[in-house]
C-alpha positions in Angstrom: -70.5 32.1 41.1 -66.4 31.0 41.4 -65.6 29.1 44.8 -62.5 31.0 46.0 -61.0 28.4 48.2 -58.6 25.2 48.1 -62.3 23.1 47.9 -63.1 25.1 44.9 -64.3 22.6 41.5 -62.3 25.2 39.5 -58.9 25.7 39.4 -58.6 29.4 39.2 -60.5 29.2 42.4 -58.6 26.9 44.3 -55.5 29.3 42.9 -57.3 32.2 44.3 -57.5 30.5 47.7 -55.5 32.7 50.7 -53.8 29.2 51.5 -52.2 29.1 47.9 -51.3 32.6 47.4 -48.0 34.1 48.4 -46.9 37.7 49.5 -43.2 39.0 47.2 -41.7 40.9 50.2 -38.3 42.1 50.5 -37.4 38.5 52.3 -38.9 36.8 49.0 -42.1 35.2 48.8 -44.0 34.3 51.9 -47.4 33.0 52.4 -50.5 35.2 52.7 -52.0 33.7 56.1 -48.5 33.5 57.7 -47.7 37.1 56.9 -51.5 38.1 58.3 -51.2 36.3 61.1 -47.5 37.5 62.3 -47.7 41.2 61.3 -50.4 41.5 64.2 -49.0 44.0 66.8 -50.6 43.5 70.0 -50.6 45.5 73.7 -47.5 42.9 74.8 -45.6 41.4 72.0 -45.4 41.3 67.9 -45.1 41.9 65.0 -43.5 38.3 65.3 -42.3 38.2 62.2 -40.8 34.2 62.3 -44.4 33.3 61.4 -44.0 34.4 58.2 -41.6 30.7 57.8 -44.5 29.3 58.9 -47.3 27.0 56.9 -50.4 29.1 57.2 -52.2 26.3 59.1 -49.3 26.3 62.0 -48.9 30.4 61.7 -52.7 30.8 62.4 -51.9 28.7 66.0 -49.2 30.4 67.3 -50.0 30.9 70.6 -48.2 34.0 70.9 -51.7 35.6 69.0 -53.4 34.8 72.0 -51.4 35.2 74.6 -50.0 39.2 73.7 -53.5 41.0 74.9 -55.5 43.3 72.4 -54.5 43.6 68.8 -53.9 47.2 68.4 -52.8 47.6 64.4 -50.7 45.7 61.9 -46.7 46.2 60.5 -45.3 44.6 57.3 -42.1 45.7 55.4 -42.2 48.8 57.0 -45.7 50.1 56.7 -48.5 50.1 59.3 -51.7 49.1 59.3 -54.7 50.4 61.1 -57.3 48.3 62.2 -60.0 50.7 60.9 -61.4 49.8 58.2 -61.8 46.3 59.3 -60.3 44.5 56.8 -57.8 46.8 54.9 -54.6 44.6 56.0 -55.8 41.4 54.8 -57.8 42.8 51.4 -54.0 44.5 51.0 -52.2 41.5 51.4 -54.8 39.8 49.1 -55.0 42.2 46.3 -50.7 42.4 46.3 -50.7 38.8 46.2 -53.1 38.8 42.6 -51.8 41.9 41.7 -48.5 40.8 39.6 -51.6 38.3 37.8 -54.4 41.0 37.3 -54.2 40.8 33.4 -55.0 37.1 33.2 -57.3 37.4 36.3 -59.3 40.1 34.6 -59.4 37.8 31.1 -60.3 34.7 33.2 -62.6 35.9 35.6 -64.6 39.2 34.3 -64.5 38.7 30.4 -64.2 35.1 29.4 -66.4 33.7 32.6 -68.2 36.6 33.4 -68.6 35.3 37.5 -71.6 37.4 39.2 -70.0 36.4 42.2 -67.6 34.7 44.4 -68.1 32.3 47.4 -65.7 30.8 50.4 -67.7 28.3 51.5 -64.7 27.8 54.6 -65.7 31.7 55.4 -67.3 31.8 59.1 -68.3 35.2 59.9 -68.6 34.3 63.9 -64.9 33.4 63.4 -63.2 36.1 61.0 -64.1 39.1 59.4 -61.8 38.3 56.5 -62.7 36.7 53.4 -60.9 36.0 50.3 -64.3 35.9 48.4 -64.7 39.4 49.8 -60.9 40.6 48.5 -61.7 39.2 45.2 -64.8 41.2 44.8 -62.7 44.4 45.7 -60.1 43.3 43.3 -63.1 43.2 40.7 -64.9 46.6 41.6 -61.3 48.2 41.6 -60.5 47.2 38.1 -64.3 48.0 37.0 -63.8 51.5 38.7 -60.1 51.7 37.1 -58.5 52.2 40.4 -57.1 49.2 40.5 -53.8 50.1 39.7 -53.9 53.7 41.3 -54.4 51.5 44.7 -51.5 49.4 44.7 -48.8 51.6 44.0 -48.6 52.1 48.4 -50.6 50.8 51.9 -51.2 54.4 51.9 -53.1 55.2 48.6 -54.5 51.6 49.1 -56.4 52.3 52.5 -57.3 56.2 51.0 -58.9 54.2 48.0 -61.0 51.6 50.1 -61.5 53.5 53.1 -65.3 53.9 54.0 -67.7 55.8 56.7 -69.9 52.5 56.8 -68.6 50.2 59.2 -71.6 48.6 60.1 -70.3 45.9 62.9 -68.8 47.6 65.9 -65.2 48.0 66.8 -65.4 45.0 69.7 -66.9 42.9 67.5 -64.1 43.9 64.6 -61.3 43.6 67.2 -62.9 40.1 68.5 -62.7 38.9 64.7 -59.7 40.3 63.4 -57.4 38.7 66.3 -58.4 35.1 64.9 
């Protein structure tokens, strides 16, 4: 099993950790919780994207994410994001994050250590429904499936690709999670 987080014991864990990654968007590179956390577009207020400047630690306690009522989808670089399936926005931003890497991922983590599994050991389902140990296993099954690459070429294809009738938690619970 790899640790995918900053307390990971191997490094291409701790590399693979939301925290480290960064997001290439037109404004340059931007970090992966700060673009997550300002794209949410809520009843009153957002996309506020000035969070995207922000450390992911200060992004995720902007107190405009609480204050602008229900989260009702995501925007980033001119796409939107719905909030169905639950966690097609962040396994997005994930997989575009690896994605420029996915040759060296697929040698490091499927052929040469052969990982059964991945773990965040920070992951609190009560708290999130996104999980980077999650987004890597996508990353993995899409490469297996060779769709990886067929997925990333838009938001579009992406969400077509991952999109499932299975979404066993219910949408309150979803909305609950996904606005943390």
């Amino acid at each position: 099993m790899l640790e995918i987080s900053t307390k990971s014991d191997v490094v291409v864990g701790q590399h693979l950790s939301a925290f480290h990654l960064k997001i290439q968007s037109k404004a340059g590179p931007l970090p992966l919780e700060s673009v997550y956390q300002g794209s949410k577009v809520f009843e009153q207020g957002g996309p506020y994207t000035d969070i995207y400047d922000f450390d992911a630690r200060t992004a995720k306690r902007d107190g405009r994410l609480r204050d602008s009522g229900r989260l009702i989808r995501f925007e980033f670089d001119g796409h939107s994001f719905p909030l169905v399936p639950p966690t097609v926005f962040y396994d997005w931003l994930y997989l575009t994050a690896i994605y420029p890497h996915r040759e060296w991922l697929k040698e490091r983590i499927i052929v040469q250590e052969r990982f059964a599994g991945f773990t965040d050991i920070e992951f609190n389902p009560s708290k999130s429904i996104n999980c980077q140990a999650r987004s890597c296993a996508l990353f993995v099954a899409l490469i297996e499936r060779e769709l990886l690459d067929e997925a990333m070429t838009s938001p579009e294809v992406f969400i077509k690709t991952v999109k499932t009738e299975d979404h066993s938690s219910t949408a309150k619970e979803n909305e609950n999670r996904l606005a943390l």
